[in-house]
TIVO-405672 format. One line per 2 residues: number of its first residue (from 1); their letters; for each residue z, y, x of C-alpha. Coordinates in steps of 0.1 Angstrom, whole numbers, always signed. Layout:
BEGIN
NUM) A) Z:Y:X | ...
***
This chain:
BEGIN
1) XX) -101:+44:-76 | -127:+74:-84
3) XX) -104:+85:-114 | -71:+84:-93
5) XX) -91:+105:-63 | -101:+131:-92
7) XX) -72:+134:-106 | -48:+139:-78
9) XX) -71:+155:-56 | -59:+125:-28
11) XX) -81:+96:-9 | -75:+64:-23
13) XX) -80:+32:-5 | -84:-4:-15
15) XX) -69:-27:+14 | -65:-62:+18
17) XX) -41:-85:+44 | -63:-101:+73
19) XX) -44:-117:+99 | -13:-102:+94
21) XX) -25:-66:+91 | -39:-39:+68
23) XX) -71:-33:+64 | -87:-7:+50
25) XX) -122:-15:+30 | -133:+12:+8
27) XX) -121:+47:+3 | -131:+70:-25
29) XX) -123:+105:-7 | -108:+137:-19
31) XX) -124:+171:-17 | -89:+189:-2
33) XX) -93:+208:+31 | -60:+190:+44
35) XX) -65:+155:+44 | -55:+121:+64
37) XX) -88:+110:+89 | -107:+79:+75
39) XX) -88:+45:+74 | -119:+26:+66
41) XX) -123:-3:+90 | -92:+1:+108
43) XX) -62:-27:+108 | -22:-15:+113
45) XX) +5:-34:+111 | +15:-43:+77
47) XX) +51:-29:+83 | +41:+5:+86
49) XX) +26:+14:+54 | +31:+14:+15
51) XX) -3:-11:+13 | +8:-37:+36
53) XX) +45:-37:+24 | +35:-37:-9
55) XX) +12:-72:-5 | +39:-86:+20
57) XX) +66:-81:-4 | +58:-113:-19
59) XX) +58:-135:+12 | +92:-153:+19
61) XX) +114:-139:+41 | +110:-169:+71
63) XX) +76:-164:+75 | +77:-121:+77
65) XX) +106:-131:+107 | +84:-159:+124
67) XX) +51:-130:+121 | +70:-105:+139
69) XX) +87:-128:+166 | +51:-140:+170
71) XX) +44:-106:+180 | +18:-101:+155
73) XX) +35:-68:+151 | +12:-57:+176
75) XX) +45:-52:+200 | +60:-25:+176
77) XX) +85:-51:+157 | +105:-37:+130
79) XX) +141:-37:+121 | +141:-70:+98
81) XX) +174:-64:+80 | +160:-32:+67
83) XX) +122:-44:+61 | +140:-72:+40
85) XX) +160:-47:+19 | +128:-22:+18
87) XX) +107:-58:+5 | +132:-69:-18
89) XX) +133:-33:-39 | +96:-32:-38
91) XX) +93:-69:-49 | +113:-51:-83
93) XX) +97:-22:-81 | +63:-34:-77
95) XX) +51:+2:-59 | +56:+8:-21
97) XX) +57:+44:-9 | +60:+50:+27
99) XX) +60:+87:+51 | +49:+87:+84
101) XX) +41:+53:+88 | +0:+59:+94
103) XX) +8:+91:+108 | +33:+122:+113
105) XX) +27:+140:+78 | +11:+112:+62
107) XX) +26:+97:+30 | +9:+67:+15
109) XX) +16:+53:-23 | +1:+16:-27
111) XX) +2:-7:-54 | -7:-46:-55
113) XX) -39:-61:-71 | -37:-95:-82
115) XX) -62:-125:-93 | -62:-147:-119
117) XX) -33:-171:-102 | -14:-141:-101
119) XX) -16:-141:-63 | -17:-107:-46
121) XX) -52:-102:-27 | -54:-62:-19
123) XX) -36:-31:-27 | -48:+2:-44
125) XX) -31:+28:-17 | -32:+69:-24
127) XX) -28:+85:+10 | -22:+125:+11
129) XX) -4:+150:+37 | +38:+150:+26
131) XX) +32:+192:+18 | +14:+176:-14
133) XX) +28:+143:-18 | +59:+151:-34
135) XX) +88:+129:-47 | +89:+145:-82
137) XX) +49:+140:-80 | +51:+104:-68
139) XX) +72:+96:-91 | +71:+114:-125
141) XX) +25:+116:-120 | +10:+90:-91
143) XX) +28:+60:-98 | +25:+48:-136
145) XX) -15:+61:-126 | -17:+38:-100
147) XX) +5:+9:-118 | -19:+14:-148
149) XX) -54:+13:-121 | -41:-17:-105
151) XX) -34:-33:-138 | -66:-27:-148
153) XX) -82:-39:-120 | -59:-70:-117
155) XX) -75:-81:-152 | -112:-79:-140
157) XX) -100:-106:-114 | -86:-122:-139
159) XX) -52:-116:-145 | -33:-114:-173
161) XX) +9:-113:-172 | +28:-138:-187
***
């Protein structure tokens, strides 16, 4: 997490699912004038942000659709047809990137960290304001950093891929 806030100048969070939600348990900050406030402690819905969907894209489909007619949405319930699609590429994808969910000009980049069953138990996420999180960036710079940190922190749990 240090290297990835050096190197791209952007906060970087580890966050775990706890009933249903996000939340945020350790940040390594950036030094950038312009930055997101502090997630540390707080829980959002998992819908809207790159950490949660990226953990939750593993889940079956019946129980994301029983969680949000259970209003554990937290009364903001998304559009399932479209969180299902969104899922299903990040499920091939394995990266989640997501603007505006925590915030107008906020983009967040998360990854999924898994144990040595190969079950998903938190998410590296790289939060940063959209002026500086760029596609081209995203995609050509952040995410085969962050697929390579999550991989090697995957393998200190424990896991190794098949």
């Amino acid at each position: 997490m240090e290297k990835l806030a050096r190197q791209y100048g952007e906060a970087v969070y580890m966050a775990v699912i706890k009933d249903n939600e996000v939340l945020f348990l350790n940040m390594v900050d950036c030094d950038q004038s312009i930055k997101a406030e502090p997630f540390i402690g707080r829980k959002v819905p998992f819908f809207t942000n790159a950490a949660g969907k990226v953990m939750k894209a593993v889940d079956s489909w019946d129980l994301l659709e029983k969680l949000c007619k259970r209003d554990k949405c937290r009364g903001r319930r998304p559009d399932l047809g479209k969180l299902a699609s969104e899922l299903q590429e990040i499920r091939a994808t394995g990266v989640a990137v997501e603007n505006g969910g925590l915030g107008e000009g906020i983009c967040s980049v998360a990854v999924a960290v898994r144990d040595y069953a190969g079950k998903v138990v938190g998410a590296i996420t790289m939060l940063g304001p959209s002026f500086r999180m760029l596609a081209e960036r995203i995609d050509n710079e952040i995410i085969p950093s962050m697929l390579e940190g999550a991989e090697l922190l995957s393998k200190r749990f424990g896991y190794a891929p098949v």
